[in-house]
C-alpha positions in Angstrom: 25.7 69.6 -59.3 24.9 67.9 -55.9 22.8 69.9 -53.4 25.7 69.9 -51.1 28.2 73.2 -51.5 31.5 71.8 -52.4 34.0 73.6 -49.8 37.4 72.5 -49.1 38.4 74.0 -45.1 41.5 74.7 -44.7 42.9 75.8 -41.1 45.0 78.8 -41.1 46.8 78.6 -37.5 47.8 82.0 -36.8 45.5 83.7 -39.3 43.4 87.1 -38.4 40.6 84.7 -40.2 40.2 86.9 -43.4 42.4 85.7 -46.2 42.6 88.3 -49.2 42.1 87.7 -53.0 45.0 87.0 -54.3 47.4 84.4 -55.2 47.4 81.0 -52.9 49.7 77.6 -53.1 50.1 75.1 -51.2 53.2 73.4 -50.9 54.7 72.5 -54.0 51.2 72.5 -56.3 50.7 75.0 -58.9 49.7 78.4 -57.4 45.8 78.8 -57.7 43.6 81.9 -57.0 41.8 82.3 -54.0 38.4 84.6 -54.4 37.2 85.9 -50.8 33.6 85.1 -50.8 32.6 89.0 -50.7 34.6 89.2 -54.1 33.3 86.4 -55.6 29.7 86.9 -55.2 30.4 90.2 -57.6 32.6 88.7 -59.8 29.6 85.8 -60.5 27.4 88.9 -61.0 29.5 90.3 -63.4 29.8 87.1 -65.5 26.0 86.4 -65.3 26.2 90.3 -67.3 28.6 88.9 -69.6 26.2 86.4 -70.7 23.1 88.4 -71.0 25.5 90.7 -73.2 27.3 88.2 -75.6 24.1 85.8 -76.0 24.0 86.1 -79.7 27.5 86.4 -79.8 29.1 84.0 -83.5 32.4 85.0 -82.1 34.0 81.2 -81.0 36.8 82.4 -78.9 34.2 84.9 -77.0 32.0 81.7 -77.0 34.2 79.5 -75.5 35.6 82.3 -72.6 32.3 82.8 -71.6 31.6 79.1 -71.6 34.6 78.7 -69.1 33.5 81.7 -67.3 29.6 80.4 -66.7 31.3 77.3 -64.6 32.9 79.8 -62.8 30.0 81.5 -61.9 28.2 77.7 -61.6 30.3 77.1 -58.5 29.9 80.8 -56.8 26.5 80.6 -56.8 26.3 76.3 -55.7 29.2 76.3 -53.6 29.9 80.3 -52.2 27.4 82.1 -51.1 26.4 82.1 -47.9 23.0 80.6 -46.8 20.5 81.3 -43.8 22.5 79.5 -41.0 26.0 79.1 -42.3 27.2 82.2 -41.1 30.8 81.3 -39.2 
């Protein structure tokens, strides 16, 4: 990963400026899932668990979740959470 958080701004005209988990689209693309930064900085936590837990885990499909999980948690912690002078 580059140094650089990887954050896409999107201007929400008419928005009380917090945006709740939940479901998001835009336009016609498939509906995603926005994760409030609050939210996600717990739900990276919780993966980070995960993996201590399942380490030795022979289970593939268990495996290959938490594999798709880790990135997950890759990007919370890169791209997310908040550092000394980037408060908005």
């Amino acid at each position: 990963m580059t140094d650089e958080p990887r954050r896409t701004q999107i201007p929400l005209p008419g928005s009380s400026g917090q945006t709740p988990t939940g479901a998001m689209q835009f336009q016609r693309d498939w509906p995603g899932l926005f994760i409030r930064g609050d939210d996600a900085i717990l739900i990276s936590v919780s993966i980070r668990e995960l993996e201590t837990q399942l380490a030795d885990t022979e289970n593939i499909r268990i495996a290959s979740a938490l594999s798709r999980l880790s990135k997950i948690a890759d990007i919370i912690e890169h791209d997310v959470k908040v550092r000394p002078g980037e408060a908005g």
